[in-house]
SEMI-704947 format. One record per residue (C-alpha): residue number from 0; residue in one letter; x, y, z. Coordinates in nm, 2 decimals, padded with zeros to 4 digits. Example, Ala and Ser with C-alpha at 12.3 -4.5 7.8 and 13.67 -1.06 7.14 Angstrom:
! SEMI-704947
[0; a; [01.23; -00.45; 00.78]]
[1; s; [01.37; -00.11; 00.71]]
! end
This chain:
! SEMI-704947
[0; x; [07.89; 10.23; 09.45]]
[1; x; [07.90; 10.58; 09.67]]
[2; x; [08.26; 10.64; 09.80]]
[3; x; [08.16; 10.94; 10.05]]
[4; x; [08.30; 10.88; 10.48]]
[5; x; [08.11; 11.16; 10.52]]
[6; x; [08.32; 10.91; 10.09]]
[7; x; [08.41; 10.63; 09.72]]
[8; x; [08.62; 10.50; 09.48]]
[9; x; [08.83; 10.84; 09.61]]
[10; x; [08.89; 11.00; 09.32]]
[11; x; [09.14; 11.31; 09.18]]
[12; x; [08.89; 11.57; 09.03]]
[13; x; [09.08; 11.86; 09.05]]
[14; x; [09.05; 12.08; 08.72]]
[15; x; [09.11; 12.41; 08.57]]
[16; x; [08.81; 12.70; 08.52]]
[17; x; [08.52; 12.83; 08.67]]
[18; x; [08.50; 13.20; 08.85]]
[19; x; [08.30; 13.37; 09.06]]
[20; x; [08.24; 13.53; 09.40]]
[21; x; [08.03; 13.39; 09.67]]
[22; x; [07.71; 13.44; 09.69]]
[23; x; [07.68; 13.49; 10.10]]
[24; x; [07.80; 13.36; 10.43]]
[25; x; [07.68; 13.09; 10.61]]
[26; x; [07.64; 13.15; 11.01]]
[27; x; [07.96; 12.90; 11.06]]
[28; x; [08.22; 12.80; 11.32]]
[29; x; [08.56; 12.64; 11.30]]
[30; x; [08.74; 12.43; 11.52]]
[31; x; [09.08; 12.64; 11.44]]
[32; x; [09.20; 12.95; 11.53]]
[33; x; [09.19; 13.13; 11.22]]
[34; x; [08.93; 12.98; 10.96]]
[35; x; [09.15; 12.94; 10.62]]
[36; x; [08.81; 12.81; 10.41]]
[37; x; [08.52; 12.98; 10.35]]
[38; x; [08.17; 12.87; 10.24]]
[39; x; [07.80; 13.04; 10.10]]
[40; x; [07.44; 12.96; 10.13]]
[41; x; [07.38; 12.71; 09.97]]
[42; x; [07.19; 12.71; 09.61]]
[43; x; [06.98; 12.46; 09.50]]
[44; x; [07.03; 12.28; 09.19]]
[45; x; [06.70; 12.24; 09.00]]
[46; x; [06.52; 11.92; 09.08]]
[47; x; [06.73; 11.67; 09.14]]
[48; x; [06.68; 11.40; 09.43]]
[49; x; [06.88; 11.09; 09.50]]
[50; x; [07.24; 11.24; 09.37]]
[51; x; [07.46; 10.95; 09.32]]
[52; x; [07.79; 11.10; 09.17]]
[53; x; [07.95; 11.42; 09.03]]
[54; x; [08.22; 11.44; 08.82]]
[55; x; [08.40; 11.82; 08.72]]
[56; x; [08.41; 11.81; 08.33]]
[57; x; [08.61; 12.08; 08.19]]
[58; x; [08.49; 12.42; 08.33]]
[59; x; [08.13; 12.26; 08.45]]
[60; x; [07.99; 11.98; 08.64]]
[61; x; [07.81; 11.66; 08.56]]
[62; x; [07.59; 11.55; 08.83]]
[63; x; [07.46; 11.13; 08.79]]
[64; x; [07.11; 11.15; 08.95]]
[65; x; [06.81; 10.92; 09.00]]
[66; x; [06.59; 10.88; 08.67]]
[67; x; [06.25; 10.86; 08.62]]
[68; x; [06.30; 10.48; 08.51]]
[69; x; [06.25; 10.23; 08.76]]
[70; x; [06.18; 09.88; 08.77]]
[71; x; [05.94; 09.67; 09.07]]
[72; x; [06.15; 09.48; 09.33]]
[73; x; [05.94; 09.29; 09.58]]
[74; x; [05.67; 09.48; 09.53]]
[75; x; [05.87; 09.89; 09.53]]
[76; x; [06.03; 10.08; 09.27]]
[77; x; [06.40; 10.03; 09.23]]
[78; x; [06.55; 10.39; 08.99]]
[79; x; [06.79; 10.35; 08.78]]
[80; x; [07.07; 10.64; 08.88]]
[81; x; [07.09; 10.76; 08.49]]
[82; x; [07.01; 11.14; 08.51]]
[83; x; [07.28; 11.32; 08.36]]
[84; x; [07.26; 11.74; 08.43]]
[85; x; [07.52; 11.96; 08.37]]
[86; x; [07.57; 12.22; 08.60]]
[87; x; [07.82; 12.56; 08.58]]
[88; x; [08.12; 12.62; 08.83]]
[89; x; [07.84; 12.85; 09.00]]
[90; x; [07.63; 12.58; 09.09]]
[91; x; [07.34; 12.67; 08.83]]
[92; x; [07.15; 12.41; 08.62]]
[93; x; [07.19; 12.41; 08.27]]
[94; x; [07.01; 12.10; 08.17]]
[95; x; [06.95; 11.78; 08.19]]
[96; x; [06.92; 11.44; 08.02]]
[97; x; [06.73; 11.13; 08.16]]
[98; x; [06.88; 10.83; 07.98]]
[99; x; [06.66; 10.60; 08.20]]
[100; x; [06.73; 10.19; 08.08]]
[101; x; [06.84; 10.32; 07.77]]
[102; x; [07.21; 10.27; 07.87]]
[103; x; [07.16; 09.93; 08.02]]
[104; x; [06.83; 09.76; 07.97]]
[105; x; [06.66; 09.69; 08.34]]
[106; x; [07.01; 09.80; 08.51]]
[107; x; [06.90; 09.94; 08.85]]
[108; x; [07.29; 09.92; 09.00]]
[109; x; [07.55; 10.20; 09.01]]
[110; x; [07.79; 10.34; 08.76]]
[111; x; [08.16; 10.42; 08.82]]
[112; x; [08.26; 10.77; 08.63]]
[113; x; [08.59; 10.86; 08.49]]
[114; x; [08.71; 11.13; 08.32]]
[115; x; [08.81; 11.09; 07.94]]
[116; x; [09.01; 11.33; 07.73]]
[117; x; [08.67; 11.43; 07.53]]
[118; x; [08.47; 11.43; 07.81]]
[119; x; [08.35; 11.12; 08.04]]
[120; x; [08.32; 10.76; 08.07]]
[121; x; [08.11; 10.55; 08.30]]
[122; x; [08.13; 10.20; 08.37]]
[123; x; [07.87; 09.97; 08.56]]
[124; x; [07.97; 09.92; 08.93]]
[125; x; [07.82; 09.64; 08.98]]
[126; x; [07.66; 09.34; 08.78]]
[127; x; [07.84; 09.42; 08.50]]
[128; x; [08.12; 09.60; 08.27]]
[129; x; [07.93; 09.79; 08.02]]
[130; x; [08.13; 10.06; 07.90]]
[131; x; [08.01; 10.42; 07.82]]
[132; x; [08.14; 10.71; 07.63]]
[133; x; [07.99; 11.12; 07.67]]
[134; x; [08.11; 11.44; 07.56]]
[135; x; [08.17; 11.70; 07.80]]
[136; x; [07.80; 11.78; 07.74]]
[137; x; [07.70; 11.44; 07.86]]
[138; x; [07.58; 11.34; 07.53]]
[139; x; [07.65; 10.98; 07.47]]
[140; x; [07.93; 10.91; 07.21]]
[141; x; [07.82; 10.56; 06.98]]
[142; x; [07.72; 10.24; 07.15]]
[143; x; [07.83; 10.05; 07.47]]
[144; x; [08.10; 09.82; 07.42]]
[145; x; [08.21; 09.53; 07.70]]
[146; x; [08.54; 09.53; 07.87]]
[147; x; [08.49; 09.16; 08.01]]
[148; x; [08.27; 08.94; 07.73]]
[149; x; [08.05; 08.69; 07.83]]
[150; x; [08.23; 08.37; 07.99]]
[151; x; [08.25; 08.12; 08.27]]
[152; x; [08.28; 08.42; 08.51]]
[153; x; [08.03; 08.67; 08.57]]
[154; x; [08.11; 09.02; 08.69]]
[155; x; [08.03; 09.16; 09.03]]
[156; x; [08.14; 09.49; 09.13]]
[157; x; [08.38; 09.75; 09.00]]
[158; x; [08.58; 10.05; 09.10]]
[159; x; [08.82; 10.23; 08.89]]
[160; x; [09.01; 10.54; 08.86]]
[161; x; [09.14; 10.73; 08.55]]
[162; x; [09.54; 10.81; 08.50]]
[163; x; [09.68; 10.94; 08.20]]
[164; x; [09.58; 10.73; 07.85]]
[165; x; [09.33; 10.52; 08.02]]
[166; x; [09.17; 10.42; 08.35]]
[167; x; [09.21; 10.10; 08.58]]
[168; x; [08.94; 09.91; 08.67]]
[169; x; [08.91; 09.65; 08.97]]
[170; x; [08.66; 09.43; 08.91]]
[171; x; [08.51; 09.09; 09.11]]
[172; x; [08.41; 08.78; 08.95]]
[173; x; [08.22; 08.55; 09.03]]
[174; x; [08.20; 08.09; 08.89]]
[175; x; [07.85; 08.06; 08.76]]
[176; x; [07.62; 07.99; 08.89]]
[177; x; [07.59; 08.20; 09.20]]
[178; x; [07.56; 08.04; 09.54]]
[179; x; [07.53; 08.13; 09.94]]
[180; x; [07.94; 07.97; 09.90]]
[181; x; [08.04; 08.18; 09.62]]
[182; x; [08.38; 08.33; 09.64]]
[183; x; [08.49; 08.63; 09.44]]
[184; x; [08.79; 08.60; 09.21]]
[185; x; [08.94; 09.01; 09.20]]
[186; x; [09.15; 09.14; 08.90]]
[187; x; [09.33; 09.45; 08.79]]
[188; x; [09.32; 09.57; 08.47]]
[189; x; [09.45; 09.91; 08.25]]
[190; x; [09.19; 10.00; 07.99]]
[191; x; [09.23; 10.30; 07.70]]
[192; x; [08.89; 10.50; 07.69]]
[193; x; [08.80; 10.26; 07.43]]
[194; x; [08.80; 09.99; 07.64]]
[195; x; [09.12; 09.78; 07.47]]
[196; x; [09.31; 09.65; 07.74]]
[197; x; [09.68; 09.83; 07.81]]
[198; x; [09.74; 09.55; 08.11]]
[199; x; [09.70; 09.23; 08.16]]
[200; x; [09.45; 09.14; 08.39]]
[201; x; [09.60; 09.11; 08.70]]
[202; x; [09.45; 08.84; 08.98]]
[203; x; [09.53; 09.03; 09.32]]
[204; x; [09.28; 08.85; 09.57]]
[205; x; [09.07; 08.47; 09.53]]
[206; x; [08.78; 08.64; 09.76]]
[207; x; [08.71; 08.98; 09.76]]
[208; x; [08.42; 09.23; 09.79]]
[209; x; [08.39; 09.58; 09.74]]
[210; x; [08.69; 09.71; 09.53]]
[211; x; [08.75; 10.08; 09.52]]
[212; x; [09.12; 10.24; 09.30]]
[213; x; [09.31; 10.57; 09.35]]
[214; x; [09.56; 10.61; 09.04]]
[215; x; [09.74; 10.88; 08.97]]
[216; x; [10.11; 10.93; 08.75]]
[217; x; [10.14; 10.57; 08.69]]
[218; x; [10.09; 10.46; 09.04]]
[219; x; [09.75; 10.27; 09.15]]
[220; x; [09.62; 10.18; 09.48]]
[221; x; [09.34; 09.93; 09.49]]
[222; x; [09.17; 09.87; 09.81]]
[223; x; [08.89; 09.57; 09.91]]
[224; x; [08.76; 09.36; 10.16]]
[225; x; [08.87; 09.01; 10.21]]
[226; x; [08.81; 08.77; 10.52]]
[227; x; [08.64; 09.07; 10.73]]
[228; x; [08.93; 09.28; 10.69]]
[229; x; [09.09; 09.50; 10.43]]
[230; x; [09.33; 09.48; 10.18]]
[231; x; [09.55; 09.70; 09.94]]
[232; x; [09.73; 09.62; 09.63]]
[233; x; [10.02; 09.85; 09.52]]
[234; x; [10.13; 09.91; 09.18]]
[235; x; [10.44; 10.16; 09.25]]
[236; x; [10.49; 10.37; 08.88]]
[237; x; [10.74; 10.13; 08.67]]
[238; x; [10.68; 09.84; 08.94]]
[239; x; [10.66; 09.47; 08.74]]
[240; x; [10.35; 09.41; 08.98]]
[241; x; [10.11; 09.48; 09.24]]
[242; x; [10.23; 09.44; 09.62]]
[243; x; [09.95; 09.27; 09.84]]
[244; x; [09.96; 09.36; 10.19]]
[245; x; [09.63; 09.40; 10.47]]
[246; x; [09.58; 09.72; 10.65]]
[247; x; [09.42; 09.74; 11.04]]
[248; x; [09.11; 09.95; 10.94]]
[249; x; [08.87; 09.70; 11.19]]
[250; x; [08.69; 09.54; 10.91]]
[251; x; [08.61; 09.90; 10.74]]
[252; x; [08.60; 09.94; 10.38]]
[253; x; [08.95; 10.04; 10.24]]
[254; x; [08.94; 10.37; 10.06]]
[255; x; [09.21; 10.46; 09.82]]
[256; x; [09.29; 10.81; 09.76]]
[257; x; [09.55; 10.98; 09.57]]
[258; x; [09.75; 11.26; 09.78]]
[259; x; [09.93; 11.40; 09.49]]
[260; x; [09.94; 11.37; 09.10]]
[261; x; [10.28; 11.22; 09.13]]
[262; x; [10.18; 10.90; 09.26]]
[263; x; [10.17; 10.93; 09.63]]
[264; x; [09.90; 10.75; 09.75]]
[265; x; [09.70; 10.71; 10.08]]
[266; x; [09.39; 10.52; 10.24]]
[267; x; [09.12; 10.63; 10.43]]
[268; x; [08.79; 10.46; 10.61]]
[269; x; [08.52; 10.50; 10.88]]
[270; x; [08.70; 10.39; 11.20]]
[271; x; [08.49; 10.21; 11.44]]
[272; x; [08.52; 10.32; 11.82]]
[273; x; [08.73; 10.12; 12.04]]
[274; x; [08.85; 10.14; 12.39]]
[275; x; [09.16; 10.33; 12.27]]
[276; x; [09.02; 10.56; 12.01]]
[277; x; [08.65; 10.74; 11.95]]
[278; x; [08.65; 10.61; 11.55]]
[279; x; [08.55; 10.87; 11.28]]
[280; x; [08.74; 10.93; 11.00]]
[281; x; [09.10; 10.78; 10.99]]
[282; x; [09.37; 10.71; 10.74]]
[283; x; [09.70; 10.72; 10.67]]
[284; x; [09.98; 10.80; 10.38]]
[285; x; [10.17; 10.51; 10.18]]
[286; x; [10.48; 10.45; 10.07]]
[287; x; [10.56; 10.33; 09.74]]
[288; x; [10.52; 09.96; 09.89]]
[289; x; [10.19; 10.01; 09.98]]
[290; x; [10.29; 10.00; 10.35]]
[291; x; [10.18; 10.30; 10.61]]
[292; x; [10.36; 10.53; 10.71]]
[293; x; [10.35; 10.56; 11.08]]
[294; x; [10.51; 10.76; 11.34]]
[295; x; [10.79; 10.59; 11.49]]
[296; x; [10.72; 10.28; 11.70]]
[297; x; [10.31; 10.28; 11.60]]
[298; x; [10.17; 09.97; 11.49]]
[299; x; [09.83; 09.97; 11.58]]
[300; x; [09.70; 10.16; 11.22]]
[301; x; [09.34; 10.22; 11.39]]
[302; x; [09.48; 10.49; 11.59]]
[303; x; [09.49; 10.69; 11.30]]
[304; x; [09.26; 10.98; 11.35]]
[305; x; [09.18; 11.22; 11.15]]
[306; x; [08.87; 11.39; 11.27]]
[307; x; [08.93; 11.44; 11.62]]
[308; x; [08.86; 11.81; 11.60]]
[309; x; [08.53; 11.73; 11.39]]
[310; x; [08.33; 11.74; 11.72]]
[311; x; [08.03; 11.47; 11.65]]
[312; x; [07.95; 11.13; 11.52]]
[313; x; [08.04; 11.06; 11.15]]
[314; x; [07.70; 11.07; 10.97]]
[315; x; [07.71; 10.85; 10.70]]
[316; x; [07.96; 10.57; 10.57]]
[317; x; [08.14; 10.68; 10.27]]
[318; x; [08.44; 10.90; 10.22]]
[319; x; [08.44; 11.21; 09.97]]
[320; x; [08.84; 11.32; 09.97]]
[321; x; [09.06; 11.47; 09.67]]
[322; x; [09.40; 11.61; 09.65]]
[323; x; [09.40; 11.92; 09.62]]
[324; x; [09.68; 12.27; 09.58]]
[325; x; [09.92; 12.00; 09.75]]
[326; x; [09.68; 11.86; 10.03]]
[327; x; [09.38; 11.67; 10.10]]
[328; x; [09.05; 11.78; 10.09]]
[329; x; [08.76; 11.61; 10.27]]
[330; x; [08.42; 11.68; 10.28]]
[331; x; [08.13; 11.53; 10.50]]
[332; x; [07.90; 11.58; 10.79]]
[333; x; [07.88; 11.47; 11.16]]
[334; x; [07.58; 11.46; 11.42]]
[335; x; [07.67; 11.70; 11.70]]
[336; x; [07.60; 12.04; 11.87]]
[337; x; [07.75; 12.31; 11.64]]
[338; x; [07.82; 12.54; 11.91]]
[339; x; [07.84; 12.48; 12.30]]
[340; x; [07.44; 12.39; 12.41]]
[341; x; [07.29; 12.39; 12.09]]
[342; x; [07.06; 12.11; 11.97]]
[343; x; [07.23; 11.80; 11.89]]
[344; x; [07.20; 11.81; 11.49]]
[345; x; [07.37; 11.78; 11.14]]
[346; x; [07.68; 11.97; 11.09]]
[347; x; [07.87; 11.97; 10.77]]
[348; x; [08.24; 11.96; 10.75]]
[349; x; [08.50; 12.07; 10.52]]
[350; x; [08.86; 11.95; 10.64]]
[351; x; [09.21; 12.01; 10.44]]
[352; x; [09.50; 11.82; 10.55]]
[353; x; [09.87; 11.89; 10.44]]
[354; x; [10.07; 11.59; 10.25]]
[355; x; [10.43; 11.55; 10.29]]
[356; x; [10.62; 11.26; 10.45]]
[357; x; [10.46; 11.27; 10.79]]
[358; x; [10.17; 11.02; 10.84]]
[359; x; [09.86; 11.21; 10.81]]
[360; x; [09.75; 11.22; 11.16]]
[361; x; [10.04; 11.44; 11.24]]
[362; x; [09.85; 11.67; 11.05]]
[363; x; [09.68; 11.98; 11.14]]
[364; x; [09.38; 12.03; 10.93]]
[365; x; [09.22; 12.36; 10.81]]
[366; x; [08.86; 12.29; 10.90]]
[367; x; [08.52; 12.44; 10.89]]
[368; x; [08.21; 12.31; 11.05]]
[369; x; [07.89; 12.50; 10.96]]
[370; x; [07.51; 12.43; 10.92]]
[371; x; [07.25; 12.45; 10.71]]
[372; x; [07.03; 12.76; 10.70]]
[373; x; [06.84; 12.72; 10.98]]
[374; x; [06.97; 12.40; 11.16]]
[375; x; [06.77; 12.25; 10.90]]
[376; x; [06.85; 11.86; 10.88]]
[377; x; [06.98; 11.68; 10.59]]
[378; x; [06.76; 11.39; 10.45]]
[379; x; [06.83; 11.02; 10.54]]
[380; x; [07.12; 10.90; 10.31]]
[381; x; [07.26; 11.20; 10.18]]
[382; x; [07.59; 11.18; 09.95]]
[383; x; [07.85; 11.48; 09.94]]
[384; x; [08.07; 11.54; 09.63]]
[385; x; [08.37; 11.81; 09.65]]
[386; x; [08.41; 11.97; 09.30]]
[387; x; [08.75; 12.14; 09.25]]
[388; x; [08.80; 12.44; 09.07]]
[389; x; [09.15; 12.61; 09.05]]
[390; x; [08.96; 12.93; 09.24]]
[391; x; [08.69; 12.80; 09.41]]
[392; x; [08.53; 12.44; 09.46]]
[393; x; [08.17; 12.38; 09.46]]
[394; x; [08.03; 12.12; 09.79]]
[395; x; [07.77; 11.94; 09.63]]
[396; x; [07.53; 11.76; 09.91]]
[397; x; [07.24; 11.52; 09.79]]
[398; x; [06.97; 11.38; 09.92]]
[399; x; [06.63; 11.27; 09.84]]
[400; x; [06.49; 11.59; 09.84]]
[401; x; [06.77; 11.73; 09.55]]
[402; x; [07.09; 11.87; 09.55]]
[403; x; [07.20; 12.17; 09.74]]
[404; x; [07.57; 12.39; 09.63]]
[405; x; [07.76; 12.59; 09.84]]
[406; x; [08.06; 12.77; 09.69]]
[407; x; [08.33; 12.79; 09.89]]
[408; x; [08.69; 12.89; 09.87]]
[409; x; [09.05; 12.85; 10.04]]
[410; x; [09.15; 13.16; 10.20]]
[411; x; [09.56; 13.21; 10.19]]
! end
C-alpha cells in the first residue's frame, strides 16, 4: 500500500553515509524568502517503471519495483511489485533482481518494508502476512515464515513500522468467508525480525480498513479508517496499552508519522476542501495521549494546514514525510502555475517543517517548488520517496515510465 500525500505507512528512514556534490541546478522557485534546500536535475535510474517503495539500506538504496511477472485479471495483466534494485546515495544503478512470484506464488498485492539490523524485511500488505528476510544487498535470507498461521480469520491488510529489536505490525482480519457484510477485526502486534511475537496481539478497532504505523523509541502510532472517519491508537513508550481516540481528517486516510526518534509522534492526510479551508496537505503533532495539539481554543482539526504556501492542487493521494535533523520533511507535487502566468502544470515540492511543542501549522516551512526539465509532466500515478542521507537526501519520483533522482541538500 503506497503512503505518499504527494505519501504511506510514514515511515523514519533517516540513515548515515552517502557523499557527493550535485550534479546541477534545476530552474526553481521558492515560496520563501531565502531558499534553505537545494535540488539537481534529475538522473534517471536504469529502467525501472511502476516504483512502488524505497527503502535507504545502509549507505545505498533499495528501490521495490514492478516485475516482469504478472498474472491475467479480467482479461489485463496484474505485476507483481517484486523488483528489487539497489541503487548508490548518488542515485546510480547498481543492479537489480526480479524475484517475480517467487516470494509469494500468484501474489499480485503490495509489500510493507522495514528495516532490519542485517538489512531488510518485507511483509505482504495486503492478503496476507508472509514474512521476508534480505541482506543489505537485497538477497533473500532462507525461506518465508508466517506471522499469522492459517485460522478462522483471514488476513487483509497491513502496515507496520520498525523500532528498535523488532517492528509492529497492524493488520485487519477478516471471519471467513468473505461477504459484501464483512467487518474487519484490527490488531496490534510487536514482532522480532524473525517474526516471534514480542506483544500480544492487541484488538484496537472491530471494523477497520486501511492501517498505516509510525514507531519510533518505544512509542507507536497506528492510524485507520473506521465508520468513514479516522482513527489513531496510541501506545505512549512504557504505556500498559493503546489509547483509542478519532481525529477530524473529513473521512481522509490517517497517516502516522514519527516527528522525532524519541517518540513524538504526529498525523498527517489529504484534507478535502471546505467552505473554511482550500484542503491540501494537513496534520498535526500529538501528545503522548494520542490527542492533537492545537493552538489554544481550536477544535476544528481540519483547519490544519500545512501547504498553504504550496501554491496548487495536491496531485496525488498519499503522503511521503520523515523526520529528519529535528523536523519534518515532506516531499510531493501539486498541479499549478510555477511562476506567475505560466501554464498550469506539475510542480514538485519539497517542504521541511520545524517540530517542537507548537502544533504544526504554526510552522513556517522551508520550501522549494521546482519543475521538471522542461515543464515536462509527470506520468499518471507517480509515487515520490524521500531518501535521507546525513549530507544529502536523494527525491526519488516514479512513474510508469521509471524512476527519476534528484539530489538535493539542506542549506544552513
Amino acid at each position: 500500500m503506497r503512503v505518499f500525500l504527494l505519501l504511506g505507512v510514514a515511515l523514519l528512514s533517516a540513515c548515515g553515509g552517502g557523499g557527493g556534490s550535485s550534479s546541477g541546478a534545476v530552474t526553481a522557485g521558492s515560496s520563501v524568502a531565502s531558499a534553505s534546500i537545494s535540488v539537481s536535475d534529475p538522473v534517471t535510474v536504469g529502467a525501472l517503471p511502476a516504483m512502488s517503495d524505497a527503502l535507504v539500506v545502509g549507505d545505498h538504496i533499495v528501490v521495490r519495483s514492478r516485475s516482469d511477472s504478472f498474472s491475467t485479471v479480467n482479461g489485463k495483466p496484474v505485476y507483481a511489485a517484486t523488483r528489487l534494485s539497489v541503487v548508490d546515495s548518488q542515485g546510480k544503478l547498481l543492479f537489480t533482481t526480479d524475484y517475480g512470484f517467487t516470494l509469494a506464488a500468484g501474489y499480485t498485492g503490495e509489500w510493507q518494508m522495514m528495516p532490519s539490523p542485517d538489512g531488510f524485511v518485507m511483509v505482504q500488505a495486503s492478503a496476507g502476512t508472509r514474512l521476508l528476510h534480505f541482506d543489505a544487498q537485497a538477497r533473500l535470507i532462507g525461506t518465508a515464515s508466517d506471522l499469522y498461521p492459517a485460522g478462522d480469520y483471514a488476513p487483509a491488510e497491513n502496515g507496520g513500522a520498525a523500532d528498535g529489536n523488532g517492528f509492529w505490525l497492524a493488520t485487519t482480519f477478516s471471519l471467513l468467508p468473505v461477504t459484501d457484510k464483512t467487518q474487519y477485526l484490527l490488531k496490534l502486534c510487536k514482532f522480532d525480525f524473525n517474526g516471534k511475537q514480542l506483544t500480544p496481539p492487541f484488538t484496537l478497532s472491530t471494523s477497520a480498513l486501511h492501517p498505516r504505523v509510525a514507531a519510533a523509541g518505544g512509542a507507536v502510532l497506528a492510524g485507520w479508517l473506521e465508520g468513514g472517519g479516522a482513527m489513531l491508537g496510541m501506545w505512549a513508550n512504557g504505556a500498559g496499552a493503546p489509547t483509542i481516540r478519532s481525529v477530524g481528517t473529513g473521512g481522509a486516510q490517517p497517516y502516522p508519522v514519527t516527528l522525532n526518534g524519541a517518540g513524538k509522534m504526529g498525523v498527517l492526510w489529504n484534507g478535502k476542501a471546505t467552505p473554511t479551508t482550500a484542503g491540501g496537505v494537513m496534520g498535526v503533532a500529538l501528545d503522548t495521549s494520542g490527542a492533537p495539539v492545537l493552538p489554544s481554543g481550536r477544535t476544528d482539526v481540519t483547519q490544519e494546514t500545512l501547504s498553504t504556501n504550496w501554491a496548487g492542487n495536491v496531485r496525488v493521494a498519499d503522503i511521503d514525510a520523515h523526520a529528519f535533523s529535528g523536523g519534518l520533511a515532506i516531499a510531493g507535487s501539486v498541479v499549478g502555475a510555477f511562476q506567475a502566468g505560466d501554464a498550469v502544470g506539475d510542480v514538485l515540492v519539497l517542504a521541511d517543517y520545524a517540530v517542537n511543542a507548537a502544533p504544526l501549522s504554526a510552522q513556517t516551512p522551508a520550501l522549494l517548488r521546482f519543475t521538471l526539465p522542461g515543464g515536462a509532466a509527470l506520468g499518471p500515478s507517480p509515487v515520490f520517496r524521500q531518501m535521507l542521507f546525513a549530507d544529502h537526501a536523494l527525491l526519488l519520483a516514479g512513474d510508469e515510465a521509471g524512476v527519476k533522482a534528484f539530489y538535493t541538500k539542506r542549506i544552513p
